[in-house]
PyMOL Python script that loads the backbone (N, CA, C, O; Angstrom):
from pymol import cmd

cmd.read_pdbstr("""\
ATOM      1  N   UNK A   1      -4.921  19.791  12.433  1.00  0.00           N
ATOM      2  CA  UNK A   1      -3.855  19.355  11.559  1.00  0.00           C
ATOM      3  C   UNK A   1      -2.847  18.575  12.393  1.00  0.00           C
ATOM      4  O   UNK A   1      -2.666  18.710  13.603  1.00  0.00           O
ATOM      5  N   UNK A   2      -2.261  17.794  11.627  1.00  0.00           N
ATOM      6  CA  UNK A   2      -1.367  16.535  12.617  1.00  0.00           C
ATOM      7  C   UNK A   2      -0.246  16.587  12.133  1.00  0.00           C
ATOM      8  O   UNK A   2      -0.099  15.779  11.216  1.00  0.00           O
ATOM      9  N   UNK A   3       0.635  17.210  12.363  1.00  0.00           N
ATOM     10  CA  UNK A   3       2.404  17.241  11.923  1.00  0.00           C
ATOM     11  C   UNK A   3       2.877  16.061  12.657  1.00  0.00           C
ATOM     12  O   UNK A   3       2.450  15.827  13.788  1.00  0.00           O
ATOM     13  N   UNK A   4       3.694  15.342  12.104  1.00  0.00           N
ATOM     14  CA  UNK A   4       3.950  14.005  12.316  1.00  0.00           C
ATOM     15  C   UNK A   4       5.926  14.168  11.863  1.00  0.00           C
ATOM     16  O   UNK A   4       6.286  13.988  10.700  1.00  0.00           O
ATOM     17  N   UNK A   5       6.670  14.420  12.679  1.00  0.00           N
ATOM     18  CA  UNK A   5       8.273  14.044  12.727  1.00  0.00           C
ATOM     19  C   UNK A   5       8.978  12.862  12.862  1.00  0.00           C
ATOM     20  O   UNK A   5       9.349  12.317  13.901  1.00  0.00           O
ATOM     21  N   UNK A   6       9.139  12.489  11.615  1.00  0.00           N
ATOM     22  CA  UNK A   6       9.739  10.885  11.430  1.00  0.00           C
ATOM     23  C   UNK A   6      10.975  11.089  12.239  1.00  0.00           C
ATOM     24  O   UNK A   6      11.149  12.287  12.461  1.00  0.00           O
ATOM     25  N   UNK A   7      11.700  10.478  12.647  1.00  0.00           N
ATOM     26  CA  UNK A   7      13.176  10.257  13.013  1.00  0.00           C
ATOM     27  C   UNK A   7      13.459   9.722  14.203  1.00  0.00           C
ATOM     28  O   UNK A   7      12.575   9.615  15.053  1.00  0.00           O
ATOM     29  N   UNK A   8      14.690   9.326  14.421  1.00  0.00           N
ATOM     30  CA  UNK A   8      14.849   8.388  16.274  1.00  0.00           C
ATOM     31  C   UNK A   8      15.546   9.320  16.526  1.00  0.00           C
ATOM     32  O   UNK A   8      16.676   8.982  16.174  1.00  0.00           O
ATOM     33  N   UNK A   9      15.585  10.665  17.072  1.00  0.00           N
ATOM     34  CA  UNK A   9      15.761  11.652  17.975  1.00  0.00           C
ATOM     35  C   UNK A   9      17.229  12.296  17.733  1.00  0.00           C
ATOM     36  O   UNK A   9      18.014  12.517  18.656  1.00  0.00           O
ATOM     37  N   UNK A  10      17.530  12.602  16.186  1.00  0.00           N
ATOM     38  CA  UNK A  10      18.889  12.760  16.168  1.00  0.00           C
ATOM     39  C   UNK A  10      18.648  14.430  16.434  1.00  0.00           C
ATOM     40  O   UNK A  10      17.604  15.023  16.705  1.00  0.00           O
ATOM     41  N   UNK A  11      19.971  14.923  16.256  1.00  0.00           N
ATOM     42  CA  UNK A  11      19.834  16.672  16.264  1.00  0.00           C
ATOM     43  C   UNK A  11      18.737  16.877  15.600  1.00  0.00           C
ATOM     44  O   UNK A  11      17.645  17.053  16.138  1.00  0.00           O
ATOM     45  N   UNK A  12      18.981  16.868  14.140  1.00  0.00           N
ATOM     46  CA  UNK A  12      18.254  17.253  12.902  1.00  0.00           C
ATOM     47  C   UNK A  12      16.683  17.095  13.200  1.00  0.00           C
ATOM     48  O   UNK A  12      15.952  18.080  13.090  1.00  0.00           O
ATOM     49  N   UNK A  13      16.213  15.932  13.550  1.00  0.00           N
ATOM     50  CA  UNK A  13      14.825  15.486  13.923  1.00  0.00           C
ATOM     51  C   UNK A  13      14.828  16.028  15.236  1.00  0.00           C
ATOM     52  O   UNK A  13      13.778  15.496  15.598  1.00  0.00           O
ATOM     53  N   UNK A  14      15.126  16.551  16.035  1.00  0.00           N
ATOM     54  CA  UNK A  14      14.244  17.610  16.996  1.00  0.00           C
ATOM     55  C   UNK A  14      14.778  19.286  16.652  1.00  0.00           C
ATOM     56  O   UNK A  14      14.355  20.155  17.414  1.00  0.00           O
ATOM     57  N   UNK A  15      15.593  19.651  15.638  1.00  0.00           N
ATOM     58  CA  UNK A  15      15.437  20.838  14.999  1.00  0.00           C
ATOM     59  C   UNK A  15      14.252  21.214  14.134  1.00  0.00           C
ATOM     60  O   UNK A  15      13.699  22.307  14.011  1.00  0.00           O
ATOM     61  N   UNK A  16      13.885  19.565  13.327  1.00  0.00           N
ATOM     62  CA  UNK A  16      12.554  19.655  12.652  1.00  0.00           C
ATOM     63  C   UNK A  16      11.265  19.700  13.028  1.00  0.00           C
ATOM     64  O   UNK A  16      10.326  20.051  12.313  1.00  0.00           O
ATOM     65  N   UNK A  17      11.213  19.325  14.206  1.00  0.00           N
ATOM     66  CA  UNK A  17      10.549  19.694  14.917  1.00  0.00           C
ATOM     67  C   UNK A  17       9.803  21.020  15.755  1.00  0.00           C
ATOM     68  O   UNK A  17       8.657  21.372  16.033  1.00  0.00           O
ATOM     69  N   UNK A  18      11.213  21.517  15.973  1.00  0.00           N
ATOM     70  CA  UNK A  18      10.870  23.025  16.750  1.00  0.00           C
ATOM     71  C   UNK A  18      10.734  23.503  15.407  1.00  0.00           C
ATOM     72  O   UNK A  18       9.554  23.217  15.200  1.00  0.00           O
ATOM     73  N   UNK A  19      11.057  23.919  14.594  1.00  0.00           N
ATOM     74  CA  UNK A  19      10.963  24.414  13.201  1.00  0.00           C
ATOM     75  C   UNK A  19       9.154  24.171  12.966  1.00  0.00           C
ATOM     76  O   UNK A  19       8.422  25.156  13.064  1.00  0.00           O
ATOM     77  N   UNK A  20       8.771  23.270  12.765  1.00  0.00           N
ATOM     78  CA  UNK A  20       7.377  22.801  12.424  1.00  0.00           C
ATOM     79  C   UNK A  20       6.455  23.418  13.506  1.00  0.00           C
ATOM     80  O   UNK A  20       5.405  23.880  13.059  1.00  0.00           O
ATOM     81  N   UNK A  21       6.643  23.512  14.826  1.00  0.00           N
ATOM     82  CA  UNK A  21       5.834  23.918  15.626  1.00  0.00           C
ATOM     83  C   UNK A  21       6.001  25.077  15.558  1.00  0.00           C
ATOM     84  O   UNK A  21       5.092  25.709  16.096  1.00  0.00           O
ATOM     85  N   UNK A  22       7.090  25.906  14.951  1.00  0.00           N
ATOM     86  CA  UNK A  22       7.306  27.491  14.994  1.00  0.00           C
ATOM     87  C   UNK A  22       6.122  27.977  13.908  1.00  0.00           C
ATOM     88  O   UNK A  22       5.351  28.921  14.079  1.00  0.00           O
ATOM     89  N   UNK A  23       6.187  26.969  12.597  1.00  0.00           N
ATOM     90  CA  UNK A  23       6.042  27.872  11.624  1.00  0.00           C
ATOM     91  C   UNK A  23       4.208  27.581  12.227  1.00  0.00           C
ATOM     92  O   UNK A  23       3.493  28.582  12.194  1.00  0.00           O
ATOM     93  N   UNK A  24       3.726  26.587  12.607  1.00  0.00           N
ATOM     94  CA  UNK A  24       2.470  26.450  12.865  1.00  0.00           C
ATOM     95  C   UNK A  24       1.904  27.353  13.722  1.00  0.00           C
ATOM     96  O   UNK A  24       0.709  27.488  13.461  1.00  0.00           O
ATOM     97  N   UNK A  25       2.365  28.197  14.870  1.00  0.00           N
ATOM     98  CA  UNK A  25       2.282  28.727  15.410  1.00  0.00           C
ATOM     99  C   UNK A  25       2.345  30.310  15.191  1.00  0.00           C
ATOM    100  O   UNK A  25       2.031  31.157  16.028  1.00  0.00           O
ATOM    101  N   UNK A  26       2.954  30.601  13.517  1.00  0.00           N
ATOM    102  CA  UNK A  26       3.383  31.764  12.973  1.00  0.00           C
ATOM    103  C   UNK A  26       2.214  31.935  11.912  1.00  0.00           C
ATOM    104  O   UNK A  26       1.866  32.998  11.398  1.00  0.00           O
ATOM    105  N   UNK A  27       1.699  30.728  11.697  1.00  0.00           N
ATOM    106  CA  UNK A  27       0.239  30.654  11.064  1.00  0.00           C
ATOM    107  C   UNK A  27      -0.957  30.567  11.660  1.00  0.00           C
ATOM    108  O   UNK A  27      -2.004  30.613  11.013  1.00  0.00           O
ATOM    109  N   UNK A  28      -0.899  30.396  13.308  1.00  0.00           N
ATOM    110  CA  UNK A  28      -1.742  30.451  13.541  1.00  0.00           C
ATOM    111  C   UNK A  28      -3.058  29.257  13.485  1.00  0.00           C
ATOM    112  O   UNK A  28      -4.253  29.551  13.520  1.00  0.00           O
ATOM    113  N   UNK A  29      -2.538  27.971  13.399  1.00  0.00           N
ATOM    114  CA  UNK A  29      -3.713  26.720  12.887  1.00  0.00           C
ATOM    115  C   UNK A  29      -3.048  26.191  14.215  1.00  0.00           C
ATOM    116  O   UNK A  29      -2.057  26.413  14.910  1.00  0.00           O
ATOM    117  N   UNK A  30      -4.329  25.235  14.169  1.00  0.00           N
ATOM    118  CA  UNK A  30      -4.538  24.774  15.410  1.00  0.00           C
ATOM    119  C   UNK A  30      -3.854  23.234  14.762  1.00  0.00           C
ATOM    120  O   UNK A  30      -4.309  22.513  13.874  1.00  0.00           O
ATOM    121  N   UNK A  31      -2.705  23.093  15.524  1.00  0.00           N
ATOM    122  CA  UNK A  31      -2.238  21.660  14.730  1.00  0.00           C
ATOM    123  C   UNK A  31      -1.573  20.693  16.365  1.00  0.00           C
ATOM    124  O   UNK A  31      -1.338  21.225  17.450  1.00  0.00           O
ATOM    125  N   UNK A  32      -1.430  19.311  16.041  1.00  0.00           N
ATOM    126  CA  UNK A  32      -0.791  18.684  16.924  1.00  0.00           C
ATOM    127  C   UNK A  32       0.258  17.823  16.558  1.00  0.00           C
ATOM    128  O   UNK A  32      -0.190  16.904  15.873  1.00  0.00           O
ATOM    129  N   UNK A  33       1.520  17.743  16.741  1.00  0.00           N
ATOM    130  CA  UNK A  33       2.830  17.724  16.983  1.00  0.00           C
ATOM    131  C   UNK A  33       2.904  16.125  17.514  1.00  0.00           C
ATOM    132  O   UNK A  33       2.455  15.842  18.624  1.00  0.00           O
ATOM    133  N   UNK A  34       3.418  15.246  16.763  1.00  0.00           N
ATOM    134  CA  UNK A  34       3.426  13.330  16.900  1.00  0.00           C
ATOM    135  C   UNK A  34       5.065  13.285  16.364  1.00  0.00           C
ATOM    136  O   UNK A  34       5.179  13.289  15.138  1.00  0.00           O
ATOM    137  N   UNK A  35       6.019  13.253  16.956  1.00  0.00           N
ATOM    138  CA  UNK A  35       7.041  12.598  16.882  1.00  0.00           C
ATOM    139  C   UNK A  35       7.401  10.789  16.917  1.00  0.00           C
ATOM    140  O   UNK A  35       7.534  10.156  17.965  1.00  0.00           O
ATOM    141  N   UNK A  36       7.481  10.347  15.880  1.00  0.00           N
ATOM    142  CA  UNK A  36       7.104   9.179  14.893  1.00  0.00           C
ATOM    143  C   UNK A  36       8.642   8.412  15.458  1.00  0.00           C
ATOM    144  O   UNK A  36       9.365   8.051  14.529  1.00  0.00           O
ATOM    145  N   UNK A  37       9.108   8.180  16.682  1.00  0.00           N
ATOM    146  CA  UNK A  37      10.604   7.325  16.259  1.00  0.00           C
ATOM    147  C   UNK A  37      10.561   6.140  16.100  1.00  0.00           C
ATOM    148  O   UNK A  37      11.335   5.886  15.177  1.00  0.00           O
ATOM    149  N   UNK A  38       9.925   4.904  16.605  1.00  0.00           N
ATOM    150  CA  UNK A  38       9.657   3.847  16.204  1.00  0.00           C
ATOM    151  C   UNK A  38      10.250   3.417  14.127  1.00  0.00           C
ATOM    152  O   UNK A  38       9.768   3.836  13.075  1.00  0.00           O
ATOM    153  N   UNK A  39      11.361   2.508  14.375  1.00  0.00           N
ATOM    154  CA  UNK A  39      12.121   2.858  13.133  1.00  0.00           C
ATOM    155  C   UNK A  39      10.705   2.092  11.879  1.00  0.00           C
ATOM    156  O   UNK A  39      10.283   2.430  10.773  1.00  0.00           O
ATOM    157  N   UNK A  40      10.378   0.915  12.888  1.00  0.00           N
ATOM    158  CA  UNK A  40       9.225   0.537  11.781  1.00  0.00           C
ATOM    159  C   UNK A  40       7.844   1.442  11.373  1.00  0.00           C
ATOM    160  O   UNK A  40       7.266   1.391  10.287  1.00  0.00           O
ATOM    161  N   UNK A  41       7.532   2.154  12.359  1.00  0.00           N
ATOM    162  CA  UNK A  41       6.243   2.691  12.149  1.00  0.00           C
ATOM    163  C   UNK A  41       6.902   3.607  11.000  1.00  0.00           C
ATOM    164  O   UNK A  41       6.228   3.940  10.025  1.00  0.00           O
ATOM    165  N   UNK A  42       8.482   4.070  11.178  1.00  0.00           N
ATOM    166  CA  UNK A  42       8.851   5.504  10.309  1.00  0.00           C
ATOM    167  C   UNK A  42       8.634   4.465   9.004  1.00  0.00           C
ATOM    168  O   UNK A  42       8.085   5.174   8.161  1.00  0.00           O
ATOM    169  N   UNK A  43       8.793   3.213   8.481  1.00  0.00           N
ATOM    170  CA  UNK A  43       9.315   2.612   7.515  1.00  0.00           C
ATOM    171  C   UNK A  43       8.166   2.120   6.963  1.00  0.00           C
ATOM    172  O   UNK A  43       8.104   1.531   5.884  1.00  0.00           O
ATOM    173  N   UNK A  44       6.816   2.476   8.054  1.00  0.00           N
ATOM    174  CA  UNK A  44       5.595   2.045   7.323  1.00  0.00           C
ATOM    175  C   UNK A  44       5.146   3.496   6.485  1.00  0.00           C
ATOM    176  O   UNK A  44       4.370   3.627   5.538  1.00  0.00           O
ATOM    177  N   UNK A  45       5.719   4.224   7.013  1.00  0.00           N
ATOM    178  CA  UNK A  45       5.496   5.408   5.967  1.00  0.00           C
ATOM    179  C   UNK A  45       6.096   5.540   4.765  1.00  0.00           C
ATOM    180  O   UNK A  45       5.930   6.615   4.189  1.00  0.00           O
ATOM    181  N   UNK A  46       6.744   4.721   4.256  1.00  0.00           N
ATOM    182  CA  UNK A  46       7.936   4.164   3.094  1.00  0.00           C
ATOM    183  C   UNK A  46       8.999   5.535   3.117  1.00  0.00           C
ATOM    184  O   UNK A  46       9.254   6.278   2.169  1.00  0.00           O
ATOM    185  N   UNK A  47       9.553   5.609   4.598  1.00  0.00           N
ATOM    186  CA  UNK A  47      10.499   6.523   4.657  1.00  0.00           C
ATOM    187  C   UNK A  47      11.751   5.391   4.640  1.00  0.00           C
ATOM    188  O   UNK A  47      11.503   4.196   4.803  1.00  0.00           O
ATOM    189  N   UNK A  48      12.785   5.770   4.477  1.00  0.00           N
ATOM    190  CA  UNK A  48      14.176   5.637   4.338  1.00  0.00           C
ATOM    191  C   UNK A  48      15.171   6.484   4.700  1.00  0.00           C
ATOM    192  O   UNK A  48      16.129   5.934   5.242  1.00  0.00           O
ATOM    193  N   UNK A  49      15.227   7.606   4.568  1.00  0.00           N
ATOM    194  CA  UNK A  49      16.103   8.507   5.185  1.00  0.00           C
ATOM    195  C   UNK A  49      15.236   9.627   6.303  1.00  0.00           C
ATOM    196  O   UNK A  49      14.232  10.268   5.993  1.00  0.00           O
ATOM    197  N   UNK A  50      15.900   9.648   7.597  1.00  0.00           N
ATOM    198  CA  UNK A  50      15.306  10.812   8.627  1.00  0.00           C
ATOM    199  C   UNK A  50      16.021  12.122   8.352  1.00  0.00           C
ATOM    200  O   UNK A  50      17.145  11.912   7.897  1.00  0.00           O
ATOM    201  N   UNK A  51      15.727  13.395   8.482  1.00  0.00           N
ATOM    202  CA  UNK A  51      14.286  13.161   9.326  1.00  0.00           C
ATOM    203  C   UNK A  51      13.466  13.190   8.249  1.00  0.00           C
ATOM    204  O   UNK A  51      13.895  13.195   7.095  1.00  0.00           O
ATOM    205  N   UNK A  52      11.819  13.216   8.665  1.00  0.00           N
ATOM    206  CA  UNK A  52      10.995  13.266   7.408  1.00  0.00           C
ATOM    207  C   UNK A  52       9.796  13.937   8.035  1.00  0.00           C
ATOM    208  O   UNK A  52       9.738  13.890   9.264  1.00  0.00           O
ATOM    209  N   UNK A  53       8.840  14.548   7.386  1.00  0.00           N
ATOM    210  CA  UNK A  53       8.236  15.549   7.689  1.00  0.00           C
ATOM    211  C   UNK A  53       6.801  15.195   7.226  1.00  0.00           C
ATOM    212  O   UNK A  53       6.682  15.366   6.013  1.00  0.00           O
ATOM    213  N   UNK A  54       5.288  14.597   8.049  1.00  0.00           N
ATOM    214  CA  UNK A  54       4.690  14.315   7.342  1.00  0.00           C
ATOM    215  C   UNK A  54       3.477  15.133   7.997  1.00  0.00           C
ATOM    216  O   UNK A  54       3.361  15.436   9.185  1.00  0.00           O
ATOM    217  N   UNK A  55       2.388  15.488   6.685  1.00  0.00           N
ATOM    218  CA  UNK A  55       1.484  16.510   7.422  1.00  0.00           C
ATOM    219  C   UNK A  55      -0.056  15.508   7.021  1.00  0.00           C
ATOM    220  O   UNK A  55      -0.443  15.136   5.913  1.00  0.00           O
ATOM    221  N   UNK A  56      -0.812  15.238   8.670  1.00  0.00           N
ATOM    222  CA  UNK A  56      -2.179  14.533   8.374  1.00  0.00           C
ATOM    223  C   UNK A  56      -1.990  13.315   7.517  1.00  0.00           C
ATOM    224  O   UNK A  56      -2.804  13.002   6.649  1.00  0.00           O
ATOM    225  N   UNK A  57      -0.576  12.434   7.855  1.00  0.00           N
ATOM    226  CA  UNK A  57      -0.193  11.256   7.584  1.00  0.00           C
ATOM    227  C   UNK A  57       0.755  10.935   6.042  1.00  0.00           C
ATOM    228  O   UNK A  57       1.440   9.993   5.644  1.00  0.00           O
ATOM    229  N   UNK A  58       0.304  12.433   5.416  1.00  0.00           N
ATOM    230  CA  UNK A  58       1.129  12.052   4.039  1.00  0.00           C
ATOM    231  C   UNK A  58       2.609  12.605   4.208  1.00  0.00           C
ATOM    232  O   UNK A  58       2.989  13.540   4.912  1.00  0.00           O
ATOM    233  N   UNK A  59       2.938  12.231   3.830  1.00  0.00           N
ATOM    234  CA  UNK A  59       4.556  12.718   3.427  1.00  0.00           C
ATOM    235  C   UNK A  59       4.889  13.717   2.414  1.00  0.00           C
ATOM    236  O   UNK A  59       4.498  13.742   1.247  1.00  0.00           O
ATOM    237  N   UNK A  60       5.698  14.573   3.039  1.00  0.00           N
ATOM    238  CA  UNK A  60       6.035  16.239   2.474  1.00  0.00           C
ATOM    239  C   UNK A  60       7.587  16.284   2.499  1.00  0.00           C
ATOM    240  O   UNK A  60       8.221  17.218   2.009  1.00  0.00           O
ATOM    241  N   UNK A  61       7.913  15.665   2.849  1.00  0.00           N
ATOM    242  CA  UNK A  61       9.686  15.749   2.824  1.00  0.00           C
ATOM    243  C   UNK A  61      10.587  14.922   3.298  1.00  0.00           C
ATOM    244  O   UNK A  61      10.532  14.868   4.527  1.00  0.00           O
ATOM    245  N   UNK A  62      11.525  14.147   2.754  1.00  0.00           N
ATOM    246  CA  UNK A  62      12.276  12.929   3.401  1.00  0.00           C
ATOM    247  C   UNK A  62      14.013  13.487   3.267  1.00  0.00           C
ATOM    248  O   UNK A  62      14.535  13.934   2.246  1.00  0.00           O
ATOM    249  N   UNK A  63      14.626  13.311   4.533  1.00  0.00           N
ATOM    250  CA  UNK A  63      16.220  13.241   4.566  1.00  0.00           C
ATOM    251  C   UNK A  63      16.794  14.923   4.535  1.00  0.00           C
ATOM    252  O   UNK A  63      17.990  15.154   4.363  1.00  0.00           O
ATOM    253  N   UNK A  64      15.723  16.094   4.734  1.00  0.00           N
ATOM    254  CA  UNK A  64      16.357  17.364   4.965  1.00  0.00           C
ATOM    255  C   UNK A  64      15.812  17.712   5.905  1.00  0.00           C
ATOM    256  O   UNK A  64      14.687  17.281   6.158  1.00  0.00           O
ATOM    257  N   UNK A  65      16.612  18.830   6.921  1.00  0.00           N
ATOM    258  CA  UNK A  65      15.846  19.863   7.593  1.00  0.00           C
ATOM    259  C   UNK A  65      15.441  20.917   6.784  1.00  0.00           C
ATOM    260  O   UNK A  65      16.157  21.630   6.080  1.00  0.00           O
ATOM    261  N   UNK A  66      13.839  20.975   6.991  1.00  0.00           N
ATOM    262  CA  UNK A  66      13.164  21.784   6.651  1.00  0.00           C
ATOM    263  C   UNK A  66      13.368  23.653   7.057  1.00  0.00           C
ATOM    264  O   UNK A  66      12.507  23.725   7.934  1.00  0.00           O
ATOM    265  N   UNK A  67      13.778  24.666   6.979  1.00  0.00           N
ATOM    266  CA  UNK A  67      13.129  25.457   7.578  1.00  0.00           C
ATOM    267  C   UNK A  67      11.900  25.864   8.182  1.00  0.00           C
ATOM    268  O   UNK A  67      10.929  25.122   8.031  1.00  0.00           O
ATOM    269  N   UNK A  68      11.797  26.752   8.738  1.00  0.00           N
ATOM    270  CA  UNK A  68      10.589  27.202   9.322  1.00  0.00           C
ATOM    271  C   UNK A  68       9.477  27.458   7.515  1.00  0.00           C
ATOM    272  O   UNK A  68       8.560  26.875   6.938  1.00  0.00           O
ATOM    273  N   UNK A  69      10.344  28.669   7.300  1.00  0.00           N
ATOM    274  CA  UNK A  69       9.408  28.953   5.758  1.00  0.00           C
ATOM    275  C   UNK A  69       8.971  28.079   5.163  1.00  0.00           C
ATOM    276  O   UNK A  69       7.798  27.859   4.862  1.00  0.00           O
ATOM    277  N   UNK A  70      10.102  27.373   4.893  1.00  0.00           N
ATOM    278  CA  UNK A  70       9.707  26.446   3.862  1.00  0.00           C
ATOM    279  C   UNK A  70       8.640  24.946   4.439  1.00  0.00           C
ATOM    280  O   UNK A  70       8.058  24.285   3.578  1.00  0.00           O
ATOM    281  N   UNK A  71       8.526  24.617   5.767  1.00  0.00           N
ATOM    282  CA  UNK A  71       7.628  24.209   6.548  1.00  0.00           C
ATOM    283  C   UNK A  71       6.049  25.148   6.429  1.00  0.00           C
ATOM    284  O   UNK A  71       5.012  24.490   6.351  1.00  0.00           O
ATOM    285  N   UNK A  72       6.002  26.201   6.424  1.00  0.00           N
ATOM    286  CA  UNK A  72       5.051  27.249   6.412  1.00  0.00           C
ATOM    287  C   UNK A  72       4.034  27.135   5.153  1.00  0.00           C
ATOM    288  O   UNK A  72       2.810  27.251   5.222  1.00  0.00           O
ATOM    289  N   UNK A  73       4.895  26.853   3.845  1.00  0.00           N
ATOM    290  CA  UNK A  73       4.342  26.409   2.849  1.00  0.00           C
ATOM    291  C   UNK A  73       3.897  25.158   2.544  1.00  0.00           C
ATOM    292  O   UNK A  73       3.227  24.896   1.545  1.00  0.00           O
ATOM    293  N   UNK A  74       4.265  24.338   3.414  1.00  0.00           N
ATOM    294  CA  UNK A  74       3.903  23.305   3.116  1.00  0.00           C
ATOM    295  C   UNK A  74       2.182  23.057   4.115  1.00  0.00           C
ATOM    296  O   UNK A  74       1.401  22.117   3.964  1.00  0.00           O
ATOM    297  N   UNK A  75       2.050  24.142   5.002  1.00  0.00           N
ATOM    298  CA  UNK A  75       0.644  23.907   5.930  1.00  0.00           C
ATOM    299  C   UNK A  75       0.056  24.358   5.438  1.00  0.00           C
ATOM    300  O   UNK A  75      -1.109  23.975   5.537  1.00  0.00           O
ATOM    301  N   UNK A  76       0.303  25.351   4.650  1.00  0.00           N
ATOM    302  CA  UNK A  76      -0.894  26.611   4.341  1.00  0.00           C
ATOM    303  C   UNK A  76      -2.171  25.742   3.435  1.00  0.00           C
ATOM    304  O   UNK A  76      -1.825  25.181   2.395  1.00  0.00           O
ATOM    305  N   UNK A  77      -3.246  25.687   3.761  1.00  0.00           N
ATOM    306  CA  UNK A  77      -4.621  25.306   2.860  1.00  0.00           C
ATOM    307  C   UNK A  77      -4.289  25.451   1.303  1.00  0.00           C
ATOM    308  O   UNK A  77      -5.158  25.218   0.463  1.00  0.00           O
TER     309      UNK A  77
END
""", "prot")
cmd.dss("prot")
cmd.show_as("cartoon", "prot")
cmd.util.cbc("prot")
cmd.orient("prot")
């Protein structure tokens, strides 16, 4: 699984980050962690607001920090 963290490195986008690798790690899946800052590559994802949260390239959440939980639900099969 490929967790993918849109954002150019503000607080929020490396909170979303540790958050995402927590909850993956609290589940137990074997996933890998791509921090996306490049503002165009984020904008080829038709993001607009950071951070943004995308799992195996699709997009799951734009312009909040996620929690851990609520990250958790979004991996689960």
């Amino acid at each position: 699984m490929k967790i993918q963290i849109l954002g150019t490195g503000c607080p929020k986008c490396k909170q979303l980050a540790e958050n995402a690798e927590a909850a993956a790690k609290e589940l137990g899946i074997q996933y890998e962690i791509e921090k996306v800052t490049d503002i165009n590559k984020i904008m080829e994802f038709g993001v607009m607001m950071t951070p943004a949260l995308a799992i195996d390239g699709t997009v799951k959440s734009v312009g909040k920090l996620l929690a851990k939980d609520e990250i958790k639900k979004l991996l689960k099969p």
